[in-house]
N, C-alpha and C positions, 0 to 999 in steps of 0.2 A: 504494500500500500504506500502511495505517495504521498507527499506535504505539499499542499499548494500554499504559494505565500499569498498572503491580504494585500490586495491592493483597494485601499479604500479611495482613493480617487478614478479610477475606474467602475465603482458604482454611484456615481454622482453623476446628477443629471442639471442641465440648466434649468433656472427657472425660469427662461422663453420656453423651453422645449418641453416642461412640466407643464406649463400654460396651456402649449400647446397638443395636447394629450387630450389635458383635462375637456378643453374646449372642443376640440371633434368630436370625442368619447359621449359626453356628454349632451351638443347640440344637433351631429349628426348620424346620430341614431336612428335610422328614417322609420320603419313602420315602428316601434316604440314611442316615438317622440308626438305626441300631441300637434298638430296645426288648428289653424281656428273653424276648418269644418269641423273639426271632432273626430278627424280618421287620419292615423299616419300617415307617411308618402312610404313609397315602395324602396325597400332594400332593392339595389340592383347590382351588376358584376357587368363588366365592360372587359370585350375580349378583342383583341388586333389579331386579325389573320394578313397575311400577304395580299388579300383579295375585297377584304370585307371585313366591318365590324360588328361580334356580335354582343348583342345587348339582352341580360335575363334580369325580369324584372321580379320580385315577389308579390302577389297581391290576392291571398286568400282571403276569398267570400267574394270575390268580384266575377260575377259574369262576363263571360267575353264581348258579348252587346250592350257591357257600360264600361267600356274602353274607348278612350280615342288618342291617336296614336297621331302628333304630326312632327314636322319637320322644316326648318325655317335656315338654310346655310349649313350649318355644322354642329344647330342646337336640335335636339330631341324634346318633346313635350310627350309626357305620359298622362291622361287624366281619366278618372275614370270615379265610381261611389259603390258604396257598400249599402243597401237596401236596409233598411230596419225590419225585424224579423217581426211581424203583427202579432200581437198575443190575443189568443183565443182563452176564452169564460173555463174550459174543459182542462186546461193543461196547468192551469193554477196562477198565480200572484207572483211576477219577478220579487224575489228578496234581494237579491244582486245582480249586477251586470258591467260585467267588461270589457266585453267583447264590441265593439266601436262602428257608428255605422255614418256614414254621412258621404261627402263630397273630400280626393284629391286632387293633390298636381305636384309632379317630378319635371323637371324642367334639367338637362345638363347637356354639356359640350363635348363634342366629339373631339378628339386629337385630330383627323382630315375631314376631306369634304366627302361626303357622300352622294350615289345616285339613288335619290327619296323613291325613282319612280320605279324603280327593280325592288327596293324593298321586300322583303316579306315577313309576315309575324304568324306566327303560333302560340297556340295558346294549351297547355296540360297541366292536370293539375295543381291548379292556384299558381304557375309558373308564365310569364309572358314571356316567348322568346324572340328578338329583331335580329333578324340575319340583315344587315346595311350594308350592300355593295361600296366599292371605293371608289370615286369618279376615277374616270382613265386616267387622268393627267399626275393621280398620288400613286398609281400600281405602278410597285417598280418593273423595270425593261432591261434586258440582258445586251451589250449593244454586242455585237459579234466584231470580232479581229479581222484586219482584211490584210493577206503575207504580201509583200512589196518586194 
């Protein structure tokens, strides 16, 4: 068995970059975090392929015909609402409830430009997925050698 020595300055952290924890950790939390409809924004994961960006969005309880899906330059708009589930005489009295229902919107930037009009989305499982082509002009191009 080995000794490792303490290096107590190697577990110190700034206090920009403790701030800066605290603050992401804390304000961008998307479906956790509260907005003023009353319903998170959607957790999502941003993926670069050589071809194409794709985008997976989380949003259980949302049906796929209260999605709308657009696209403005290089920004994505996601918006879509969670239905309030009607309570019926038969099934009894809510005593609690946390389960959230109202109106969202996720709004963020791509890293290139995309072609909107190839787009496609899917939708499985509480899971939205944006396959977003890359305008020609960011796909990279091999230029081939020519022997002199």
């Amino acid at each position: 068995m080995s000794m490792l020595r303490f290096e107590p300055w190697s577990e110190m952290v700034s206090l920009r970059d403790a701030m800066d924890r605290l603050l992401s950790e804390s304000l961008v939390r998307p479906f956790g975090a509260l907005v003023a409809g009353g319903v998170g924004v959607p957790e999502i994961d941003i993926l670069e392929t050589d071809v194409a960006i794709v985008v997976k969005a989380t949003v259980p309880g949302v049906r796929p015909e209260d999605l709308e899906i657009t696209t403005v330059g290089d920004t994505v708009t996601i918006k879509g609402k969670v239905e309030e589930e009607k309570e019926s005489k038969e099934e009894g009295k809510v005593i609690y409830r946390e389960r959230r229902h109202g109106s969202f919107c996720r709004s963020f930037t791509l890293p290139t430009l995309i072609q909107s009009d190839k787009a496609e989305a899917e939708f499985e499982h509480g899971v939205l997925t944006l396959t977003l082509p890359k305008a020609e002009e960011v796909k990279p191009k091999s230029i081939t050698i020519k022997r002199k």
